[in-house]
Every structure is written in structure tokens, then in C-alpha cells.
VEXPA-933258 format. One record per atom (N, C-alpha, C, O): residue in three letters; y, x, z. Coordinates in pm, whole numbers, plus 50000, padded with zeros to 5 digits. Layout:
<rs>
alaYXZ
...
</rs>
This chain:
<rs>
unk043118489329739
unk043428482029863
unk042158480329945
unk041048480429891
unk042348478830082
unk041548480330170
unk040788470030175
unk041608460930186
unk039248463030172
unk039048448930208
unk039408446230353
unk038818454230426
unk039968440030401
unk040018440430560
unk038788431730624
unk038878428030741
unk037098427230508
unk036158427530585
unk035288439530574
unk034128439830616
unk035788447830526
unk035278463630505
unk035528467030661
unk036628470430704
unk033918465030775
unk034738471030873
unk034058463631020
unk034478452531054
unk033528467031061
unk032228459531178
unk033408446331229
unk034628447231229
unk032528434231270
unk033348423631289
unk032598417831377
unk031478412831363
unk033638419031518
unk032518409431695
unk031698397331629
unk031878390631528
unk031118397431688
unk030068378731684
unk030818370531701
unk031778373831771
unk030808357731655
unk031748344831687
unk032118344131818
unk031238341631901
unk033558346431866
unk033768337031996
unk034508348932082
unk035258348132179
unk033898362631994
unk034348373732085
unk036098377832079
unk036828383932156
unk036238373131984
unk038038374631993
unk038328363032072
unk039228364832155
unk037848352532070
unk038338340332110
unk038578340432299
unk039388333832363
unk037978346432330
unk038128348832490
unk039558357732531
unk040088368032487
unk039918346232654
unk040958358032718
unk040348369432791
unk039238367332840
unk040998383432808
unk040518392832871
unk041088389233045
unk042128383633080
unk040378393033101
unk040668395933290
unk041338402133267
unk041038412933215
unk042608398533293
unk043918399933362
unk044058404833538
unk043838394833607
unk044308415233611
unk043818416433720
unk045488418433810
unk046118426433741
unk045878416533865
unk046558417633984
unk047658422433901
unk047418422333780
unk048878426733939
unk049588433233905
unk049838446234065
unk049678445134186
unk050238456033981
unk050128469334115
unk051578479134075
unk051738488934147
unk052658476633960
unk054178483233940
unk054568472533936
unk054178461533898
unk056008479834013
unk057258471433952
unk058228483933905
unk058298494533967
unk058958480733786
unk059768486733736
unk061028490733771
unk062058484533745
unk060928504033847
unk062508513833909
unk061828510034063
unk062538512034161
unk060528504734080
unk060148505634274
unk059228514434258
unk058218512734191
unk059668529134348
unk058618536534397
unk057248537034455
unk056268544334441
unk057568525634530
unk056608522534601
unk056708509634656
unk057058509034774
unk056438496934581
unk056328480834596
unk055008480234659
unk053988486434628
unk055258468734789
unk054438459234867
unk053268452434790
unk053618441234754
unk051938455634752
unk051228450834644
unk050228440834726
unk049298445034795
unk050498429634713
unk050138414134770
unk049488409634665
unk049778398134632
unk048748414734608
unk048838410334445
unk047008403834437
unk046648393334384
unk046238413034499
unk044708415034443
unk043888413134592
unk043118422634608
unk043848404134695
unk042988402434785
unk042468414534860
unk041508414434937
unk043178424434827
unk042298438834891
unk042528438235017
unk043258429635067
unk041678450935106
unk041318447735251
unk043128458535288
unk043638468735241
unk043518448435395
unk044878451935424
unk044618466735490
unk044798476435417
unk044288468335597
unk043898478835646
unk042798495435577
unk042428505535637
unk042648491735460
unk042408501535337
unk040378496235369
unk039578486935377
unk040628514135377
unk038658515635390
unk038458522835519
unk039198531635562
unk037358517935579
unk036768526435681
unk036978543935672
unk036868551735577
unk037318545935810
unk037258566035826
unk035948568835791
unk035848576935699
unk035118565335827
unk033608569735833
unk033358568135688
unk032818577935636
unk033698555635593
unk033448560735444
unk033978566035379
unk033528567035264
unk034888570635405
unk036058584635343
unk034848593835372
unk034008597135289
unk034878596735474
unk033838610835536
unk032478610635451
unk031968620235394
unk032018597035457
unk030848601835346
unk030908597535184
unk029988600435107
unk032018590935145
unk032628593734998
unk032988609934950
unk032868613834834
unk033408617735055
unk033588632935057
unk032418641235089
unk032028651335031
unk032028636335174
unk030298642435140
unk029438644335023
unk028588652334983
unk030128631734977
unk029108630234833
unk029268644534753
unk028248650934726
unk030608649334716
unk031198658434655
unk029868669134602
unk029538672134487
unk029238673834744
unk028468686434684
unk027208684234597
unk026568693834554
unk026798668334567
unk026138663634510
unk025938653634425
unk025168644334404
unk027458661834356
unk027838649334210
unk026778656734067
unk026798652833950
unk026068666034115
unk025348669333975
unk024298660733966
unk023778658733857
unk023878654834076
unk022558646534070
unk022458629234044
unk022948620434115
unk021928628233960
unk021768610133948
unk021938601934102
unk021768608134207
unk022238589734099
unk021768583634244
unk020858578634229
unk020338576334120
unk020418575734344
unk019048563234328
unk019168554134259
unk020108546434277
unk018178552134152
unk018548540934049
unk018308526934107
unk018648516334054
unk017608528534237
unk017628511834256
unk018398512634433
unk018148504934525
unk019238523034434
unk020568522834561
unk019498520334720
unk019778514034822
unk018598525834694
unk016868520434791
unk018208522034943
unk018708514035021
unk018278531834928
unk019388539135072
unk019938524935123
unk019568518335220
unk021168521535005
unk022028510435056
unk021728498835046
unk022398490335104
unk020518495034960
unk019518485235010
unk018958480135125
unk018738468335152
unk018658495135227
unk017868492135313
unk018988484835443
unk018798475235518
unk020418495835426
unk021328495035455
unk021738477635460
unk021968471535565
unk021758473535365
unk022638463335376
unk021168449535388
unk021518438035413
unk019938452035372
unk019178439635450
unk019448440535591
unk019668430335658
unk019458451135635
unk019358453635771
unk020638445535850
unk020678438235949
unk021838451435738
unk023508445335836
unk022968429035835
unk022618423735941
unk022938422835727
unk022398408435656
unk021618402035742
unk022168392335792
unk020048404835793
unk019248404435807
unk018708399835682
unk018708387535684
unk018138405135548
unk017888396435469
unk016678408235396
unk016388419635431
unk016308401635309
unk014778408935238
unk015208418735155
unk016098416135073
unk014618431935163
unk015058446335087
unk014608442434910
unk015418443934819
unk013538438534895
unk013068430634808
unk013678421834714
unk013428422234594
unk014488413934768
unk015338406534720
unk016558406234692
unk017328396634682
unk016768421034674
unk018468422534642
unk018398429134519
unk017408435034475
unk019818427634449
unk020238436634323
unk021858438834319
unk022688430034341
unk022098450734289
unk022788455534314
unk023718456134157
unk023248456734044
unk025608455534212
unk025898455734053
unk027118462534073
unk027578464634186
unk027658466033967
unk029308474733993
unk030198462434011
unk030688456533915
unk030378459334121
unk030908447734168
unk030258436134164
unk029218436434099
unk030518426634210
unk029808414234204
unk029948409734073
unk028958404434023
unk031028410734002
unk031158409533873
unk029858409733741
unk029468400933665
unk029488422733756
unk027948427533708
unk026608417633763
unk025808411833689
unk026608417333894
unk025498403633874
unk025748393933793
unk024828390833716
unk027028386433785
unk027508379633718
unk026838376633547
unk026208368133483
unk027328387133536
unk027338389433396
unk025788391533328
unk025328389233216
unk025168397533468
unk023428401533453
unk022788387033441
unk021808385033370
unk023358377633511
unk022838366933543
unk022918356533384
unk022108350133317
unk024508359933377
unk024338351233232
unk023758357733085
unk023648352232976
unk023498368533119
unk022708374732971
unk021408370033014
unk021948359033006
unk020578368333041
unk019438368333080
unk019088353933068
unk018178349732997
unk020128344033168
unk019618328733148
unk020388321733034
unk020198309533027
unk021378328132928
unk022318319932841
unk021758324332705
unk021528335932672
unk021568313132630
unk021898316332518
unk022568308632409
unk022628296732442
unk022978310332319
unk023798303932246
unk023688288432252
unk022558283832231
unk024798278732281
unk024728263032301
unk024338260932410
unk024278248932436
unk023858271232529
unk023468267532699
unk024908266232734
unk025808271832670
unk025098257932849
unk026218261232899
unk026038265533067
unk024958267733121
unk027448266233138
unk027398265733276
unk028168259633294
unk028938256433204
unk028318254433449
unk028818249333500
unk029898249933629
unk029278248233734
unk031078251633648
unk031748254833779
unk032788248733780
unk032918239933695
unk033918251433879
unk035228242833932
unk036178246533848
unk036068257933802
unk037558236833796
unk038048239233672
unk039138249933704
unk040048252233624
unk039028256833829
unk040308266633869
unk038998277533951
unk039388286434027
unk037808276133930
unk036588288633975
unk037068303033908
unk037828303333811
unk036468316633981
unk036728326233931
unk036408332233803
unk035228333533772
unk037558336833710
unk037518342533573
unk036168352233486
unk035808351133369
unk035688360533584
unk034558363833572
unk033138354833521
unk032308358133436
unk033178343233600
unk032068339533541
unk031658334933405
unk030568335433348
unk032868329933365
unk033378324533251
unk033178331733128
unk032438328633035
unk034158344733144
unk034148359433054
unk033158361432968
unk033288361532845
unk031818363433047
unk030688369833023
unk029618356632940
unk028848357332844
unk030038345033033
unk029428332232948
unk029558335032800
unk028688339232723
unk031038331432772
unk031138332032660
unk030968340832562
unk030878339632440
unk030948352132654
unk030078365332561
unk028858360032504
unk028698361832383
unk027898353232575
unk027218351332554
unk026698335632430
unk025648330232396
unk027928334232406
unk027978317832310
unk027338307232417
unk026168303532416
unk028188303732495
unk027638295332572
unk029078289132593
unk030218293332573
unk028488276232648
unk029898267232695
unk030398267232805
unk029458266132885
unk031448268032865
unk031868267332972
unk032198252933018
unk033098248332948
unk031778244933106
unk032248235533169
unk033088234933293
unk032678240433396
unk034208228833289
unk035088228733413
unk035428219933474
unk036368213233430
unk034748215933617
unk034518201033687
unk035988200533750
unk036608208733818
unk036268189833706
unk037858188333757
unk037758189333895
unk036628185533928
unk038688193934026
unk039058196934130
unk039988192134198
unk040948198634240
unk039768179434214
unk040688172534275
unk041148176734447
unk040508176434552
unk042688180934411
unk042898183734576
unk042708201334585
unk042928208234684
unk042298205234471
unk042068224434438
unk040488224934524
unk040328236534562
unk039508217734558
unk038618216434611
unk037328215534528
unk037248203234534
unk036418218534466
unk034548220634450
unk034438203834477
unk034298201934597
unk034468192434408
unk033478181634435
unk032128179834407
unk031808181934289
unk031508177434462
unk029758179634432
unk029378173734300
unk028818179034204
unk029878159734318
unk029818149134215
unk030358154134066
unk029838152733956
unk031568160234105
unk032208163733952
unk031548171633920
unk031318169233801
unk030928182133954
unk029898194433888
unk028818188433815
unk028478191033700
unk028108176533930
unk026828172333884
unk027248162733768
unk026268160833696
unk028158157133733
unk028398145533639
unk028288155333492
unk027918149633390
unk028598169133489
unk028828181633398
unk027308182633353
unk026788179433246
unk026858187233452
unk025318188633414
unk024488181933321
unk024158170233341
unk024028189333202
unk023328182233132
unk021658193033078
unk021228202033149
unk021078189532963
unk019708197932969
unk020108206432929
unk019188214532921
unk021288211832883
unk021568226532836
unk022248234632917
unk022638246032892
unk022418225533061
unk023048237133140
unk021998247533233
unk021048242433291
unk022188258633240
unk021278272533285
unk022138273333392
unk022008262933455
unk022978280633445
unk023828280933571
unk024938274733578
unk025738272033488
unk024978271233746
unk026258266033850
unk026598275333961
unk026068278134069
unk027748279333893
unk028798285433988
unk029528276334127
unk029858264434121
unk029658285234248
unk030368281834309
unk030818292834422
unk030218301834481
unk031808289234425
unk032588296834484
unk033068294034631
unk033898284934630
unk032798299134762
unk032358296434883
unk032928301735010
unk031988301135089
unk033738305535057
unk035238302934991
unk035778305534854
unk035328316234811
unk036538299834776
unk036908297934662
unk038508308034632
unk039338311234718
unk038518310934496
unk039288321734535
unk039828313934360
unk039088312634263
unk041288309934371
unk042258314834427
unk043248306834527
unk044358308634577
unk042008294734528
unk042078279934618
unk041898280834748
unk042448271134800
unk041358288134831
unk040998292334954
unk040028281535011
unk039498284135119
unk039688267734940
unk038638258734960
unk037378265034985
unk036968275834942
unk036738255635069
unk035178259735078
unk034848242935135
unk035458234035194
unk033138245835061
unk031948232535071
unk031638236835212
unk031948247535264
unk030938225835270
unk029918227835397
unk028478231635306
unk028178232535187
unk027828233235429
unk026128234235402
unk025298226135352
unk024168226935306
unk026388214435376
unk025458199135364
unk026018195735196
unk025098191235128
unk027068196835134
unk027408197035062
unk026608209434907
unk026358208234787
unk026518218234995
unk025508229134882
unk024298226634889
unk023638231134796
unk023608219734985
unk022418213035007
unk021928205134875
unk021138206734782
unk023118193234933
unk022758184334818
unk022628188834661
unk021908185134568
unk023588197634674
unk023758197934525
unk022768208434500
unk022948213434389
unk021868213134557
unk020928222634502
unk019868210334486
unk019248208734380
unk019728203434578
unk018298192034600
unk018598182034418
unk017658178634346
unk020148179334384
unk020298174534298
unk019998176834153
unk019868169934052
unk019918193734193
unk020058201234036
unk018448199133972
unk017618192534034
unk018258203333889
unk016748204333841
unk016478221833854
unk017208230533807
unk015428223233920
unk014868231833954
unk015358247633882
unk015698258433930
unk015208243033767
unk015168252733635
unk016778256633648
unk017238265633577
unk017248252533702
unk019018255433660
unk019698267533789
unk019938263933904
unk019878279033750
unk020648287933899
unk021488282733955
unk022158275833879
unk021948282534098
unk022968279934201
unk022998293834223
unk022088300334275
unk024528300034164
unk025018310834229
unk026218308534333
unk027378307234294
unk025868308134464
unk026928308334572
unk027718320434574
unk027138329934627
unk028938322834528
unk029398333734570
unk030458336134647
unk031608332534622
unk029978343634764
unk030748343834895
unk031198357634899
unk030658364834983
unk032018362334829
unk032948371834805
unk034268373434963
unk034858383934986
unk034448360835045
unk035318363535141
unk034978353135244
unk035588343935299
unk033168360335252
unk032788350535375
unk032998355135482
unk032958347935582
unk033328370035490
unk033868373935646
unk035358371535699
unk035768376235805
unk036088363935614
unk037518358535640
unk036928342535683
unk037688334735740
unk036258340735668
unk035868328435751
unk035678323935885
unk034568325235939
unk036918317435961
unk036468309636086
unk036328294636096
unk036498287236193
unk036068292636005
unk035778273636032
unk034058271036059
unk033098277036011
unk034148256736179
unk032998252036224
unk032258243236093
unk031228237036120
unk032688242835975
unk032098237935867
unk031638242635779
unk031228235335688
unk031488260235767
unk031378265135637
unk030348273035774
unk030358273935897
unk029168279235605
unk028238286635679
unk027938293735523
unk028338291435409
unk026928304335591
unk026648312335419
unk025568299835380
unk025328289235438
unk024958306435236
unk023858301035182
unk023068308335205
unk021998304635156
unk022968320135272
unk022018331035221
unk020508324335311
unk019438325335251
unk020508318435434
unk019338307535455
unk018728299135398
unk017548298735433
unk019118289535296
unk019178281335165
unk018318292535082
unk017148291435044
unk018868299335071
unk018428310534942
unk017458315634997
unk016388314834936
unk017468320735096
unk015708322435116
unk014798315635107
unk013688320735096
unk015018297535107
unk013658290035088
unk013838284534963
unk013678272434943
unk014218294034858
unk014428285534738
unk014188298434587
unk014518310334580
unk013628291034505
unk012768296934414
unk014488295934297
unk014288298834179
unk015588293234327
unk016978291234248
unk018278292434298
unk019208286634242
unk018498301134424
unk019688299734425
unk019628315534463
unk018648322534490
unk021408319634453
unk021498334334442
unk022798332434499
unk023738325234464
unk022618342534620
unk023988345134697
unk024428358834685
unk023818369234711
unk026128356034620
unk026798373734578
unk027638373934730
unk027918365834817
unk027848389034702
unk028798395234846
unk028948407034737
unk028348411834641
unk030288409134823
unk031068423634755
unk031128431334918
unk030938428135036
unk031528444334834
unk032268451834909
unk033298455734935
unk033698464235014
unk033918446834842
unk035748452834778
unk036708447034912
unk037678453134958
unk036288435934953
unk037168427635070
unk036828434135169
unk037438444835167
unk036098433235266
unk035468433535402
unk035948452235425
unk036768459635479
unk035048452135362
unk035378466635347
unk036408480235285
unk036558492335296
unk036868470035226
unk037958478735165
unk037358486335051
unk038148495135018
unk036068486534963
unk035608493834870
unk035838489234711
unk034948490834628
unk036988484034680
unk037338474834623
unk037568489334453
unk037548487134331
unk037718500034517
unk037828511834414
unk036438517634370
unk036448522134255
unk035348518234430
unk034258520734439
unk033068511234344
unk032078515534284
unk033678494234358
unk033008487834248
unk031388487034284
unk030528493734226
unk031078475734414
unk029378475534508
unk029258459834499
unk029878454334590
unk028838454134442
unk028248439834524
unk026778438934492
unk026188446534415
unk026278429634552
unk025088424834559
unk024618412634571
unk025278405334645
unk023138405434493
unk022928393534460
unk021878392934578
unk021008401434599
unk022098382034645
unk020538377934726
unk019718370634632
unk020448361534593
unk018358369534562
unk018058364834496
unk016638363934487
unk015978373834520
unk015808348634429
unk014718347034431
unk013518360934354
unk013818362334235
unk012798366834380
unk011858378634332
unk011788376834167
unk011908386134088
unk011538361634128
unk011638361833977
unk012808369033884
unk012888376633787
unk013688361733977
unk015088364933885
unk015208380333927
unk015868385633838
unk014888388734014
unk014948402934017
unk014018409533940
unk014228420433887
unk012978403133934
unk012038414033829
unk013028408633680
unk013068416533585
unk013648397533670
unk013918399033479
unk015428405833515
unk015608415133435
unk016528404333605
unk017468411933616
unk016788433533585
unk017258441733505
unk015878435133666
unk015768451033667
unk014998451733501
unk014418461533452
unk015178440733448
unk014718449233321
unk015728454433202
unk015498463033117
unk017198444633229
unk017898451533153
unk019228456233241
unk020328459233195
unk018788456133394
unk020398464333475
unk020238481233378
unk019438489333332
unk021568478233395
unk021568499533371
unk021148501933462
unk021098495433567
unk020578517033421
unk019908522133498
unk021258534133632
unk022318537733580
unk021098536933731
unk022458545033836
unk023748534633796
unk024738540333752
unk023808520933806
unk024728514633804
unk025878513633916
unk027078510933913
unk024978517034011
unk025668522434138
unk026068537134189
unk025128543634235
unk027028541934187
unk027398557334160
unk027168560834325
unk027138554034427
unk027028575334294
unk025938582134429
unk027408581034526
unk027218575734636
unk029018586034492
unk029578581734599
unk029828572034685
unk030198573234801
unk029598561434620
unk029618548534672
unk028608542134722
unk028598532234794
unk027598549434672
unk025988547034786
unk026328553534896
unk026208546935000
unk026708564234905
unk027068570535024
unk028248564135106
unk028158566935225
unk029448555535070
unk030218550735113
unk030338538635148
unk031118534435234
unk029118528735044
unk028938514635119
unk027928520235244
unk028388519035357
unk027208523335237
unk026298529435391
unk027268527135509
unk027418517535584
unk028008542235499
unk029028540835620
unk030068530435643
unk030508529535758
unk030488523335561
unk031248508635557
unk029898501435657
unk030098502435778
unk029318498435640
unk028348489935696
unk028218491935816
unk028168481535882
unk028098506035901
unk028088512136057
unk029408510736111
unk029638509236231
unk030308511136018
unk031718509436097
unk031868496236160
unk032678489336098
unk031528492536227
unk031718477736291
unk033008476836373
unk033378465436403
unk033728486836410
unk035198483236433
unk036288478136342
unk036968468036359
unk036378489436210
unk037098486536072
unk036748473536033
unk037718467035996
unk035298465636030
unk034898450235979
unk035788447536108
unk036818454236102
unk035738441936190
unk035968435236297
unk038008435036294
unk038898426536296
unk037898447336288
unk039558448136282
unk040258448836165
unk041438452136167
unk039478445336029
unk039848439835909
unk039838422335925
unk040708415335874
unk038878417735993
unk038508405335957
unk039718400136107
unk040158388936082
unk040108403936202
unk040948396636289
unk042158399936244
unk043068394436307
unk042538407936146
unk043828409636069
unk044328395435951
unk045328389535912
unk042968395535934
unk043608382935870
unk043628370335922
unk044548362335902
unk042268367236013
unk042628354836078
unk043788354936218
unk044168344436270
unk044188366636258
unk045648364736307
unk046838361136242
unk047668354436304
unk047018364536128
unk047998361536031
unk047808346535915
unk048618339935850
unk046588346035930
unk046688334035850
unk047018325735878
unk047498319935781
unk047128317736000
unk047538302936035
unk049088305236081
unk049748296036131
unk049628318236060
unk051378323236065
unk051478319935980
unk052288310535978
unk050858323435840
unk051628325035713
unk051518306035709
unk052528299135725
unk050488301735690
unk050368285835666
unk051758280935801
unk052508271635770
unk051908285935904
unk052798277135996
unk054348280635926
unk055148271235926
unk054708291135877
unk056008297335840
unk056548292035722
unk057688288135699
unk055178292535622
unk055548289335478
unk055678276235452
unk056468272735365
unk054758265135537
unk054918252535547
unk056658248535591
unk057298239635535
unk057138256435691
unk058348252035774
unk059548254835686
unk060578249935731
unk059678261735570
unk060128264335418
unk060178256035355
unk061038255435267
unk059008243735381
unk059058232435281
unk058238234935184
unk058048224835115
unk057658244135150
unk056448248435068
unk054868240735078
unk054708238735199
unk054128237535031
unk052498232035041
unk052018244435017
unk052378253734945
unk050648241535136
unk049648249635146
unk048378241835243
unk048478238135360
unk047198240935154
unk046438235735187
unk045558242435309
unk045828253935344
unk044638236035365
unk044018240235478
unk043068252035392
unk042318249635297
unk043388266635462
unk042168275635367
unk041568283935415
unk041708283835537
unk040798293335372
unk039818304335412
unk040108316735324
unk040478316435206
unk039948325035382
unk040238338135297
unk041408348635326
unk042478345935380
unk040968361635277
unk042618369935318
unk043678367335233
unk044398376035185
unk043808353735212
unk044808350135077
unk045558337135111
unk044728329335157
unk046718331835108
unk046948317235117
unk047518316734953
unk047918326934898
unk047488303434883
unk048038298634778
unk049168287534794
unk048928276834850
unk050228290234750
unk051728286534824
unk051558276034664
unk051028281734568
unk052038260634645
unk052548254334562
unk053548249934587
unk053678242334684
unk054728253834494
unk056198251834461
unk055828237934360
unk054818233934301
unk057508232034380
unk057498216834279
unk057358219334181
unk057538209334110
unk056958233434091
unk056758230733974
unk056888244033910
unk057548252733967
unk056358246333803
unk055598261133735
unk057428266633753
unk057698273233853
unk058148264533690
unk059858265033656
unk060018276233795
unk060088288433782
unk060038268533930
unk059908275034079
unk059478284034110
unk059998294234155
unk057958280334082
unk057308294734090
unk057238305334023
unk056768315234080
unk057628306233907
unk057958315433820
unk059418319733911
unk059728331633907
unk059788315833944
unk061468319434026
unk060958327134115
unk061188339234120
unk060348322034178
unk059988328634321
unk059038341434250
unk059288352034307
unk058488342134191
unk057468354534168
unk058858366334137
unk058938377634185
unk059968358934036
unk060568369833958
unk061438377634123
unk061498389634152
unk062118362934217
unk062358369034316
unk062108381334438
unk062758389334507
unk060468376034405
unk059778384834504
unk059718400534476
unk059678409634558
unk059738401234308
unk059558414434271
unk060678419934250
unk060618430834193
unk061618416234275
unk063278418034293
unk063238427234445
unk063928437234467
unk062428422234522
unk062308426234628
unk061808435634686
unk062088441434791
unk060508437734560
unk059618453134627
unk058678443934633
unk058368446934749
unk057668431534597
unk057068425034664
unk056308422034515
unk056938420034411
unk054808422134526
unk054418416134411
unk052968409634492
unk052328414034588
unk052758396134398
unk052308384534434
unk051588383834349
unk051708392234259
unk050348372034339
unk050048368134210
unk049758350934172
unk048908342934212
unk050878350034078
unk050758340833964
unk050128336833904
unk049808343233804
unk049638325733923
unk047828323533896
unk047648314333796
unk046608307833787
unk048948312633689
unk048558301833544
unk047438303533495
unk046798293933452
unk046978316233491
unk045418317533425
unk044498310033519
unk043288308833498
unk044928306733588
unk043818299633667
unk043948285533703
unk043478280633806
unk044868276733577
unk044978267333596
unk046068260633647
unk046268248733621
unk047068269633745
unk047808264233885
unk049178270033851
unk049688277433935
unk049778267833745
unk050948273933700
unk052168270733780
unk053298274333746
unk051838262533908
unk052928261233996
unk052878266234131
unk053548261234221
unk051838279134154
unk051428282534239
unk051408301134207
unk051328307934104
unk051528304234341
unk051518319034364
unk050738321134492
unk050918315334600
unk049668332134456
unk048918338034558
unk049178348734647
unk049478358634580
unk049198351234769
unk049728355634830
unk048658364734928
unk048538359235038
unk047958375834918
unk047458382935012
unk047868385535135
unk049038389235146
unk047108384435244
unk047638390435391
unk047648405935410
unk046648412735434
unk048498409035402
unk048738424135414
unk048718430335545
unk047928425435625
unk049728444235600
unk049638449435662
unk050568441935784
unk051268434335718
unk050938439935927
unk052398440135956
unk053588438335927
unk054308428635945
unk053818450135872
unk055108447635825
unk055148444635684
unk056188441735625
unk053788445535622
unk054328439735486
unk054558422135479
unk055298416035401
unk053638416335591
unk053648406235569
unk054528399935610
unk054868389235559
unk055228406135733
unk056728402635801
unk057958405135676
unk059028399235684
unk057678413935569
unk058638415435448
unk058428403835373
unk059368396135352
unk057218401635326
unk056948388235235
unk057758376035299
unk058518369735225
unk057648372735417
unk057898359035482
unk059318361935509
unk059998351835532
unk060018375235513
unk061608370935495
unk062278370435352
unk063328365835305
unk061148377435303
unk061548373835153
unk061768359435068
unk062698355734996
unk060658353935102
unk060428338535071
unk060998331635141
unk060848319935104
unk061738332535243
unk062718329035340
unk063968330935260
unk064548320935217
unk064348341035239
unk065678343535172
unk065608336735039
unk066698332235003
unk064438334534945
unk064608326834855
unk064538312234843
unk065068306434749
unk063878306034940
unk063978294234998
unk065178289135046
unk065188276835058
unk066378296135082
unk067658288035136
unk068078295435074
unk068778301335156
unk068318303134931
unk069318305734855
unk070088296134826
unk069528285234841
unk071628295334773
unk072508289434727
unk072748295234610
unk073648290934538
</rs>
């Protein structure tokens, strides 16, 4: 008989984690279902980065630049921000994860909002570290509840800026404090993953903050804005320290040569940004005016996403099974705490004119 410890066995903790769970993209006997599911940019990807994603082609035998210098220069420039001071990861995800190998080690913990994004978490605990989750009263980041978390073993604080899958966001004055509060030694990662869906007179980036500060680190993707969400680009704004110990253990071409070539031209397209980003703030204060008039809650939010709460997990589980009855898939966000809630991407036109008669028709069912 076999010993069943005859046989390599993860480090403590590594079974114990849930895996990222990501969107759902079939429905079963639909050819082709409405996929509302994953925050992607409604209007796809820029023409111009097709054209140089296909360019790439005649020069897939060659490594890319191992430190992406091209789309570096590229993206201080869109930013205005220091070439110097960036690092680059297969999604924002990978800073993430760069960030907590490096500052965690076993019994450190971090710190973020008790419905913050799944990612940061993941990789923590890869790392034997604790996760702390500051309660969120209202689905909102309180300054106070984070800082009450904080203790000498915490290494990083997450936050999420607009917040995803809450659509909340802090002011300036609010990330202020709580950087002035923290002890020096501890990271503030702001991550503004859907700061170009932002029109409110209260929210601003950090990436100013982060320039006069020896601890805080601002992420951006490419997957939203741009539609490069297949491609797998984000980037950390970050103090020079934390980039010299990040480039010592990033992989090396972590960034693949098509997608150097394709975040570039994403970046020059300034019509596709512009007419991605008024796609959603045209539709967003519809979907909040329509879905409210349903009788549904939906808080004041930011992002190409609204989060709809039904009276109760029972509901929303109804409404999800409804929607995909329909051709329509959503996402169901119990993993994230909110088991009476479904997330809802702003799509195309007519997809989003399908969603809102959909939820219409299930709303005055008999």
C-alpha cells in the first residue's frame, strides 16, 4: 500500500486558500451570451493596438525588453510620472504578489477592506501571512477601521481607489491621513485599477502623494481603459527602494513583446480612451436611475461596474439564475463577502439596454 505521505506536500496554508475564481464567460445551450461578468472595456481594444499586436508577429523569435524600457517610456510620458520609478507586472496582479513576497513573511500580516480585491489576499497567504479585514461599513474603506487593524506586524495596506466590487472611493484627504498615520516602514498600495471611470469632484489619484513619499505605491492596469485585459500589463508607481528589491526577483520578459507593442499603441489612441471612458459615464447614472426605479439599492459609485443589492442572498441568487436564462451573465460576488449582491458591468448599447429589460422582466414577475 501506498503511504499517502510518500509524495511532495505544499507548505502550511497552501491548500487552505481559495483559488481566484474569475468572471464567468458560458452559459450552457447559449451560443453566444451577453458577458457582463468581468469589468472589461465595453468597446473591446483600440484599432491601432490590434495593428501593432500584429506587427509583433514577425518578431516572436526574439525576447522583449526585459525591463519593457519602450512602454516605460511610453507610459511616464501618458502619466507624467518618473521612467525610473515604474515596474511593470503581468497584470497588476503580479505587482501585487511582487510586493508581498518581498515585504511578508511568515506571522506579518496586511491590511485592507473586508470586501477589497481577491488578489491581494491570495498571494499574502502564500506567503504565511495574515490577512486582516477592516470591516466596511456602508461597502465603503473607513480610515479608522484599517488603522484600528494595524499592528507591529503589519508590512502592507491595501486600498482600493475606486474599489472594486463596491464602486466606493476615499478622497485625497482621507489617503492623506492615513498614510501620515501609518508608520513609515509599512507600504500604502493605492490601487487605481478604474481611475479613468472616474468623474467625481472628490476622488483624485495618489500618484502626487506617491511621488513625495519614500512608501506608497500606485497600481494601474491596462485591462480596463484600454481594453488589454487579454494581454495581462499593469504597472506600480513606486518609491526607487522598493524597485531596486522588486527587480531582483521580477522574472525576467515578464512582459511579452506583443503586448509591449500593444500597450504603446493603446496609449496614442486617445479617441478609443476617451470613447471608452464616456461609454461608461453615459450609462452609469442610467443604470443607477433605472435599477433604483425597480426598487433595487445601489449606492453612489465609480467605475465601469454598478453593484445592485437585492433583500437577500435567496434574490440574488434568483436574479443571477434569471439573468442567465436570458443570455445574460453577471457576477455574483459571495466570494467577496456580498452574497446579496450582483455585479453588473456597463456594456455595449444594446447589451446594456438587454440587461435593464431583463432585470425589468424579473423584477415584476408574477
Amino acid at each position: 500500500m501506498t503511504n499517502l505521505l510518500d509524495k511532495p506536500i505544499p507548505k502550511a496554508g497552501i491548500l487552505d486558500i481559495a483559488p481566484y475564481v474569475g468572471g464567468k464567460s458560458k452559459i450552457d445551450g447559449v451560443a453566444d451570451p451577453i458577458k457582463l461578468s468581468s469589468n472589461e472595456n465595453a468597446l473591446g481594444v483600440s484599432a491601432h493596438a490590434v495593428e501593432a499586436f500584429v506587427d509583433a508577429q514577425g518578431k516572436l523569435f526574439r525576447y522583449p525588453d526585459g525591463l519593457a524600457n519602450p512602454l516605460r517610456a511610453a507610459v511616464a510620458d501618458y502619466h507624467g510620472l518618473e521612467a525610473d520609478r515604474l515596474v511593470f507586472g503581468n497584470g497588476s496582479d503580479e505587482v501585487f504578489l511582487l510586493l508581498n513576497q518581498i515585504y511578508l513573511e511568515a506571522g506579518d500580516n496586511i491590511v485592507t477592506g473586508e470586501h477589497g480585491f481577491l488578489a491581494y489576499r491570495i498571494s499574502a497567504l502564500a506567503c504565511q501571512a495574515e490577512v486582516k479585514l477592516a470591516p466596511e461599513p456602508e461597502q465603503r474603506i473607513e480610515i479608522e477601521n484599517l488603522l484600528e487593524l494595524v499592528d507591529d506586524r503589519t508590512r502592507i495596506v491595501y486600498l482600493s481607489n475606486p474599489a472594486n466590487p463596491t464602486g466606493t472611493w476615499n478622497t485625497p484627504e482621507e489617503i492623506a491621513e492615513l498614510r501620515a498615520r501609518l508608520d513609515p516602514r509599512i507600504l500604502l498600495v493605492v490601487d487605481e485599477a478604474y481611475a479613468e471611470f472616474v468623474d467625481e469632484p472628490t476622488w483624485a489619484s495618489a500618484f502626487e502623494m506617491a511621488r513625495a513619499s519614500e512608501n506608497i505605491i500606485v497600481t494601474r492596469t491596462f485591462s480596463k481603459i484600454h481594453g488589454l485585459a487579454g494581454l495581462r500589463i499593469g504597472f506600480g508607481y513606486c518609491p526607487k527602494a522598493v524597485i531596486e528589491a522588486i527587480e531582483r526577483i521580477r522574472l525576467p520578459f515578464n512582459i511579452n513583446l506583443p503586448a509591449q507593442f500593444a500597450g504603446i499603441a493603446a496609449l496614442s489612441d486617445h479617441f478609443h480612451i476617451e470613447a471608452s471612458r464616456q461609454q461608461v459615464l453615459n450609462w452609469h447614472p442610467r443604470f443607477l436611475q433605472e435599477i433604483r426605479a425597480l426598487g433595487y439599492f445601489i449606492r453612489k459609485s465609480a467605475g465601469n461596474f454598478v453593484l445592485i443589492h437585492f433583500k437577500d442572498t435567496a434574490e440574488a441568487e434568483a436574479a443571477n439564475a434569471y439573468l442567465m436564462s436570458q443570455g445574460l451573465i453577471v457576477r455574483h460576488v459571495a466570494n467577496y463577502g456580498l452574497p446579496q449582491c450582483l455585479r453588473v458591468t456597463i456594456g455595449k448599447d444594446d447589451e446594456n439596454r438587454a440587461f435593464l429589460d431583463a432585470l425589468k422582466r424579473f423584477a415584476t414577475r408574477t
